[in-house]
SEDO-182300 format. One record per residue (C-alpha): x, y, z; residue in one letter. Coordinates in steps of 0.5 Angstrom, whole numbers, plus 2048, in hexadecimal, padded with zeros to 3 digits. Last residue first. Layout:
BEGIN
XYZa...
This chain:
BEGIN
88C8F385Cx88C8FA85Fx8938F6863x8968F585Ex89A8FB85Cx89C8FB863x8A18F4863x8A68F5867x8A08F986Dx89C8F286Cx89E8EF872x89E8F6876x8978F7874x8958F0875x8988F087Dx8958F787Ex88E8F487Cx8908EE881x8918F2886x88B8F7885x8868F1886x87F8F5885x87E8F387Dx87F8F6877x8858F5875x8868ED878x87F8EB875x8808EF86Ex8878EB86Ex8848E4870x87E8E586Cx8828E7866x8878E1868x8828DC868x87F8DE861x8868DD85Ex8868E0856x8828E6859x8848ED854x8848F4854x8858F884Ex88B8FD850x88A90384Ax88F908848x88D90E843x88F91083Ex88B90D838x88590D83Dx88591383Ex883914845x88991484Ax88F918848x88C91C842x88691D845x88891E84Cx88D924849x887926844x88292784Ax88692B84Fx888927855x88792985Cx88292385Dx88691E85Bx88B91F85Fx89292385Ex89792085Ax89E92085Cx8A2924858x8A9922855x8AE928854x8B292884Cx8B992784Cx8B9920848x8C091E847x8BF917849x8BA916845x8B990E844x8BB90E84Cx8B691384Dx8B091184Ax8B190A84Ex8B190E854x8AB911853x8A790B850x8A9907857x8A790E85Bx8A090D857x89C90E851x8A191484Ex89D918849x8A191E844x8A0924842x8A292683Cx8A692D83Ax8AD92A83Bx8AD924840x8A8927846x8A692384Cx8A192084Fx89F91B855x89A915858x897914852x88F912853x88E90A853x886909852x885902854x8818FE851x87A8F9851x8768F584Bx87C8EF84Bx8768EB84Cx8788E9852x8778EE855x8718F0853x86E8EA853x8708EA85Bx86A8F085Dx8698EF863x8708ED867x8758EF862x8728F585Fx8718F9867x8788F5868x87B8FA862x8768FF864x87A8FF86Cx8818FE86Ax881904864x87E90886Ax88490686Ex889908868x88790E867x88691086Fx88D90D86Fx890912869x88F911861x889914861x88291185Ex88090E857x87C907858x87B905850x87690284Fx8768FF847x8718FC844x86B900847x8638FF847x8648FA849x85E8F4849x8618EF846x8668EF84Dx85F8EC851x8608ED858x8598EB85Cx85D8E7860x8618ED863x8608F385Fx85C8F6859x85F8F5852x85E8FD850x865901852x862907853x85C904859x86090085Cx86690585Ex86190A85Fx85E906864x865904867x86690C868x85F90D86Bx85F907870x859904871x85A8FE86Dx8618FD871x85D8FC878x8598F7874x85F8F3871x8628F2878x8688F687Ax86F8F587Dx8738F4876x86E8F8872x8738FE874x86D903873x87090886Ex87690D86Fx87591586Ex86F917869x86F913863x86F91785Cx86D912856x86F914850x86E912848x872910842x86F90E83Cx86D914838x86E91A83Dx87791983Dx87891B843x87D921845x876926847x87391F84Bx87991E84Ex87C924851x874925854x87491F857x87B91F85Ax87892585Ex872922860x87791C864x87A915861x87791385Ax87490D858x87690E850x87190984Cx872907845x86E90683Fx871903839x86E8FB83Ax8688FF83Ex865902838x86090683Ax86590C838x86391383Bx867913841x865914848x86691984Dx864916853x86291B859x85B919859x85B911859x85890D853x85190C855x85090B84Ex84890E84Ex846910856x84090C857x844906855x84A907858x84690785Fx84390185Ex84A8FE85Dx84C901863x8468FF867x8488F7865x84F8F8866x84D8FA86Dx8488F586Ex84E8F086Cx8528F3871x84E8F2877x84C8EB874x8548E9874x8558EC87Bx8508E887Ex8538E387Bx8598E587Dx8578E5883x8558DD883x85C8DA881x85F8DE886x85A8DB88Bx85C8D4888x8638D5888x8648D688Fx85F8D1891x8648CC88Dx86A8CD890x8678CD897x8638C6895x86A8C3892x86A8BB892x8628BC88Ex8648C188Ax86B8BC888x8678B7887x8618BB882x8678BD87Ex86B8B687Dx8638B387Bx8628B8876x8678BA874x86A8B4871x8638B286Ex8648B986Bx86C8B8869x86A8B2865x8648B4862x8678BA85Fx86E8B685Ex86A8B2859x8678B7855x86E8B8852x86F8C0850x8748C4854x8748CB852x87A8D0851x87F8CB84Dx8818D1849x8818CD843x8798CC844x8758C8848x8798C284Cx8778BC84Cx87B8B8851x87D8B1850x8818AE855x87E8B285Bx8818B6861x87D8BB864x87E8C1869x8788C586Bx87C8CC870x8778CE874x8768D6877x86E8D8879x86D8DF87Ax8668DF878x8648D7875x85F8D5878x85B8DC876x85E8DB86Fx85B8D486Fx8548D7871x8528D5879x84A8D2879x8448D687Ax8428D7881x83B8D5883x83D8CF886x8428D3889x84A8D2888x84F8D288Ex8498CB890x84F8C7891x84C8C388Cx84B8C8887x8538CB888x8568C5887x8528C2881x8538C987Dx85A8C987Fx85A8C287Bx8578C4875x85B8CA874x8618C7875x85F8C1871x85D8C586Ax8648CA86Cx8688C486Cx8658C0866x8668C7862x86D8C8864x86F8C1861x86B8C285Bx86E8C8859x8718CF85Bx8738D4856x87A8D585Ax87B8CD859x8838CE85Cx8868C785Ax8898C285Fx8868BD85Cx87E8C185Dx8808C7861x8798CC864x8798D1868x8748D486Cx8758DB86Fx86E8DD871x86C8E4873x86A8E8879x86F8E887Ex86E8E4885x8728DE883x8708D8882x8758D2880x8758CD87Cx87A8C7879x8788C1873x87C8BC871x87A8B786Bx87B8B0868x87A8AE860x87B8A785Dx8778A2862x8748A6867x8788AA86Cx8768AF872x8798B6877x8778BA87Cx8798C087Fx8778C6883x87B8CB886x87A8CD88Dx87B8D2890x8748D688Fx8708DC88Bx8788DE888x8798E5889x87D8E7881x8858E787Fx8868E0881x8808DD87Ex8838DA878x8898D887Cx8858D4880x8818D287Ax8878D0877x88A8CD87Dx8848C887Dx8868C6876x88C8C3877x88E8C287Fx8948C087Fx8968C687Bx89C8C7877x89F8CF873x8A68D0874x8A88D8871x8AE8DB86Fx8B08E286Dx8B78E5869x8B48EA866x8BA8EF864x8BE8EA85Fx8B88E685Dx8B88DF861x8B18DE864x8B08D8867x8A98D4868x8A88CD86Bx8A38C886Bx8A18C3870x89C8BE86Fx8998BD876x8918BD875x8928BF86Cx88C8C486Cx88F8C9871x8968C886Dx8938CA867x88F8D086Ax8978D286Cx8998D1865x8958D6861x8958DC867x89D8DA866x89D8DB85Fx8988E185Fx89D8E4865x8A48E3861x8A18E785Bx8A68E4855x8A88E984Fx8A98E6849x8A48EC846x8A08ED83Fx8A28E583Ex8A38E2838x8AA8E4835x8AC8E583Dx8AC8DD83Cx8AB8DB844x8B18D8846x8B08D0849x8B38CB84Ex8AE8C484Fx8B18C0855x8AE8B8855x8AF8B485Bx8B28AE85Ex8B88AB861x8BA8B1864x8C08B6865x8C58B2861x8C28AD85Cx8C78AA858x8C98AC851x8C88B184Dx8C38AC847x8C18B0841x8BA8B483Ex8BD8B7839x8C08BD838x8BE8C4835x8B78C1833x8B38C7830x8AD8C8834x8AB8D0835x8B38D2833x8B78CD837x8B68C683Ax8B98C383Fx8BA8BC841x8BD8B8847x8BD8B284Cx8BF8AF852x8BE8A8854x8BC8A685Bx8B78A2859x8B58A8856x8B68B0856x8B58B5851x8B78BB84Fx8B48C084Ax8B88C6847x8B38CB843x8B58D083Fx8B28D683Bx8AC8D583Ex8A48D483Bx8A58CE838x8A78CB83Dx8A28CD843x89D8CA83Cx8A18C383Dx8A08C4845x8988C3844x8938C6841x88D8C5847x8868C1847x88A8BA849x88F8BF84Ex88B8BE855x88C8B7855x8898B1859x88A8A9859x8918AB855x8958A7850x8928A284Dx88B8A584Cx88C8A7844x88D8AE844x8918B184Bx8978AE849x8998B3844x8998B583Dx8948BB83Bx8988BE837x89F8BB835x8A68BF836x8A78BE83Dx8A38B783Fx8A68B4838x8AC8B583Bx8AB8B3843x8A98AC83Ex8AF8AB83Bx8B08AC833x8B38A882Ex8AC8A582Cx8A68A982Ex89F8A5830x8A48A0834x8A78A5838x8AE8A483Ax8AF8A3842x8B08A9846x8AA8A984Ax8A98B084Dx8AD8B0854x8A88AC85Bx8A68B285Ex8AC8B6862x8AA8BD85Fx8AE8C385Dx8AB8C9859x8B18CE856x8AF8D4853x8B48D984Fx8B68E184Fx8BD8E0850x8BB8E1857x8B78DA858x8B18DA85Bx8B08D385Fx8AA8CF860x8AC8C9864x8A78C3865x8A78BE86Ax8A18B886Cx8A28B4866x89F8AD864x8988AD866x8948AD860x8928B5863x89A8B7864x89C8B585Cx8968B985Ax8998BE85Ex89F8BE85Ax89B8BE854x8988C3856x89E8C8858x8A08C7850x89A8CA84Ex89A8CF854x8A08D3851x89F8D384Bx8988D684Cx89C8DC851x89D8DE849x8968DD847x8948E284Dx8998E784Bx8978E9844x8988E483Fx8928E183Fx88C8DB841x8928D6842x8918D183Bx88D8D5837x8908DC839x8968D8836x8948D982Ex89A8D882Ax89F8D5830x89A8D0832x8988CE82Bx89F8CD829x8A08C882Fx8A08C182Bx89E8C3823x89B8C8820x8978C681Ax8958CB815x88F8C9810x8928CD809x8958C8806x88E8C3807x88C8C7803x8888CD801x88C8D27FCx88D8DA7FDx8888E07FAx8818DE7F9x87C8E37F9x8758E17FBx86E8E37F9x8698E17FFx8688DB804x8648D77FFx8698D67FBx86C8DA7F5x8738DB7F3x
């Protein structure tokens, strides 16, 4: 056959036959990455605050102020609320069906659409509990109403095991809605909940929601673990909490808070005497990672405002130029929370928020509540200002020196650093760069790598925790420098990630505490100055074995003691002895080739931000001076070890 696009060969019909429709949650099950972004950890942690927003949902219209989170130990998840229960009457869009039905098995049905049932919502954008459904094995859903109860349950993604009927008398509460649910292991690569990235979840909810109390059991044989998460005071002690782990500049936690006809907001600060802005921003209780409208009037009005202050209290000279944003902002934690009925979220992920409304809103906000609050709180706000201004002087000592840096790569060719070992590929998208504890790592790795694609970067020692130190002390640092200069995308402001030179870097150092320290401080080096690189899933983990042994004449690689002890109760009789692995350094080339540097052996941890507040918090609490709290994490997080490098 002829066309304009070729010659053709035709093999089957084209029909109207041939057009598949999948109906109610086929789609789910067919394509879920669709629906939850994957089917690795995180989508299955998706499950988890699908149904919890719908709880919380209920909380910001004003009709719950309880939520009970409970993992179960036959491996299932219970959401409890004290809402108003999902309306049990028929729905009169689907005959024979009730509308707690329709709300399980229909995409998109709910009571967030139309206006009637909620003023705000953070669910409008999201999948809704139907997709929780169609991704479980079962499903029970209970409801309280009008001192009612009721029951339905479903099986196999969504197929109705028992209608929705009446139990009886309500015993307990007289209103609520209780969603129990067993992830499908079809699905899933892993239906193992982690109990700290869901009480890290429900503890930001509990902030943003001022009194809402929200509950946390752990009932698995063995980790047995129980958490209550309240605050009077909202989001002031987020920001309390924010700081905890750093030197706040100041006692005081600022706060103020505004309404117009659709739309309120809340915004809390604090200075601390670090380097680096932690401002987070939630739109209906979502976290807009990517900022938005609501950030942009803040940040706009801060730096207006501050300006202001500072000219009429002569603190900035006539001759001064003004404070840059950024220069306002250094070491400023503030939690910006607003509620709006029709927020306009960028993107599935809900990660910027859009209306041009809540701009102007926030920025008329906070100007006149920020002026106020300088005004009422001169100590304060000398304080902030005379940081303000170092850091200025700072930010111009540290643009002479990337301005020199620059000029000095010119003269000298790439100004790519002497002791890289490059690859030959120009092709970032295949290129990786492997940054290396120690010379004699170095050496093993530049003879066990593939010279094609893979180039090394030997560090000598720890680097400069960026944690303590402003941007121009790190540009005279030689390690840091060499950071910048192999990977290509600059630093800081100036970072641009279509610039690298890599796709993957991949941080190789020892599996002991100096390994693991070192590890820390370049995962908060990627953090805090070049974050696209984080967040663009650009930075791993390399994850040498920890043991070898021998089954007949091969060797064989363990990652860890869990891997050992699974080895040994899947081969009971094995005789052999384990060897512990020695450190990078004093391998010979084919071993740490074969463990840690072929890529089709190899195991790599990519390292992820999902929730920016906690990454600040962690890096924060790592890195910083307070020992006590540093341990308290460690030992938190010691259950869960594989974890923590994430």
């Amino acid at each position: 056959m002829e066309s304009d696009l070729g010659t053709t060969s035709v093999t089957a019909a084209y029909n109207a036959d041939s057009i598949t429709v999948l109906e109610g949650l086929e789609p789910v099950r067919l394509r879920p990455g669709m629906y939850i972004g994957s089917t690795s950890t995180s989508g299955l942690h998706h499950l988890v605050w699908e149904v919890v927003d719908n709880a919380v949902d209920e909380a910001m219209a004003g009709h719950c102020d309880h939520i009970v989170v409970t993992l179960l130990e036959d491996g299932g998840v219970r959401v409890s609320d004290n809402g108003r229960g999902i309306p049990v009457d028929p729905h009169p869009s689907y005959p024979g069906k009730s509308a707690a039905e329709v709300v399980l098995t229909v995409l998109h049905a709910g009571g967030k659409f139309g206006g009637g049932g909620y003023k705000v919502s953070g669910g409008l954008h999201g999948v809704g509990v139907s997709v929780v459904n169609a991704l479980s094995s079962r499903l029970v859903l209970e409801i309280d109403r009008d001192k009612r109860s009721y029951m339905m349950s479903f099986v196999d993604g969504g197929t109705v095991e028992r209608a929705l009927y009446d139990v009886g008398r309500s015993r307990g509460r007289d209103h609520g809605t209780t969603v129990t649910f067993y992830p499908d292991s079809t699905i899933f690569d892993d239906i193992e909940f982690r109990a700290q990235t869901i009480t890290e979840r429900l503890q930001i909810m509990a902030f943003l929601n001022k009194s809402l109390r929200i509950d946390f059991y752990d009932k698995r044989s063995g980790r047995s673990q129980s958490e209550s998460f309240c605050y009077a005071g909202g989001i002031v002690d987020f920001v309390a909490h924010l700081n905890s782990s750093k030197e706040a500049l100041f006692k005081k936690v600022g706060y103020f808070s505004a309404s117009e006809d659709t739309s309120e907001v809340e915004i809390s600060f604090q200075w601390n005497t670090a380097y680096y802005e932690s401002i987070h921003s939630f739109a209906n209780g979502i976290s807009t990672i990517d900022g938005g409208a609501h950030e942009e009037g803040f940040r706009k009005a801060l730096t207006t405002v501050l300006n202001k202050y500072a000219r009429s209290r002569a603190l900035l000279k006539e001759k001064d130029e003004n404070l840059a944003g950024e220069d306002v902002r250094e070491g400023l934690s503030a939690i910006i929370s607003v509620r709006l009925t029709d927020p306009q979220f960028e993107g599935q992920t809900k990660g910027r928020l859009g209306n041009a409304s809540i701009r102007s809103m926030v920025e008329r906000a906070s100007n006149e509540r920020l002026s106020e609050w300088f005004e009422e709180n001169p100590k304060e706000a000398q304080l902030i200002t005379s940081k303000a201004i170092a850091a200025a002087r700072s930010r111009l000592a540290a643009k002479q020196a990337r301005d020199l840096t620059r000029r000095k790569s010119a003269l000298e060719g790439a100004g790519l650093p002497g002791k890289l070992v490059d690859c030959s590929s120009k092709n970032a998208a295949e290129s990786e760069l492997f940054i290396v504890e120690g010379n004699s790592a170095g050496g093993s790795a530049k003879d066990a790598r593939d010279p094609k694609t893979q180039a090394i970067l030997p560090i000598r020692g720890k680097i400069l925790n960026v944690e303590r130190a402003r941007l121009d002390k790190m540009l005279k640092n030689q390690e840091v420098q060499a950071l910048i200069s192999a990977i290509g995308g600059g630093m800081a402001d100036d970072f641009d990630v279509s610039k690298i030179r890599y796709h993957k870097v991949i941080i190789l150092a020892d599996a002991d505490v100096d390994g693991s320290h070192i590890r820390t401080l370049l995962l908060t080096f990627f953090f805090r100055q070049m974050r696209a690189l984080v967040e663009g899933g650009f930075v791993y983990v390399a994850q040498p074995p920890l043991f070898s042994t021998r089954v007949g004449k091969s060797k064989i690689y363990l990652k860890d003691e869990a891997a050992r002890v699974r080895f040994l109760s899947n081969s009971p009789n094995h005789k052999d002895e384990f060897q512990r692995l020695k450190g990078l350094g004093e391998m010979d080339f084919d071993e740490l080739r074969d463990t840690t540097m072929d890529a089709s052996k190899r195991s790599l941890l990519q390292i992820s931000v999902e929730q920016a507040a906690l990454a600040d918090e962690v890096c924060s609490v790592l890195m910083g001076d307070d020992v006590e709290v540093r341990r308290k994490f460690i030992q938190t997080n010691a259950k869960d070890v594989r974890f923590l490098d994430i």
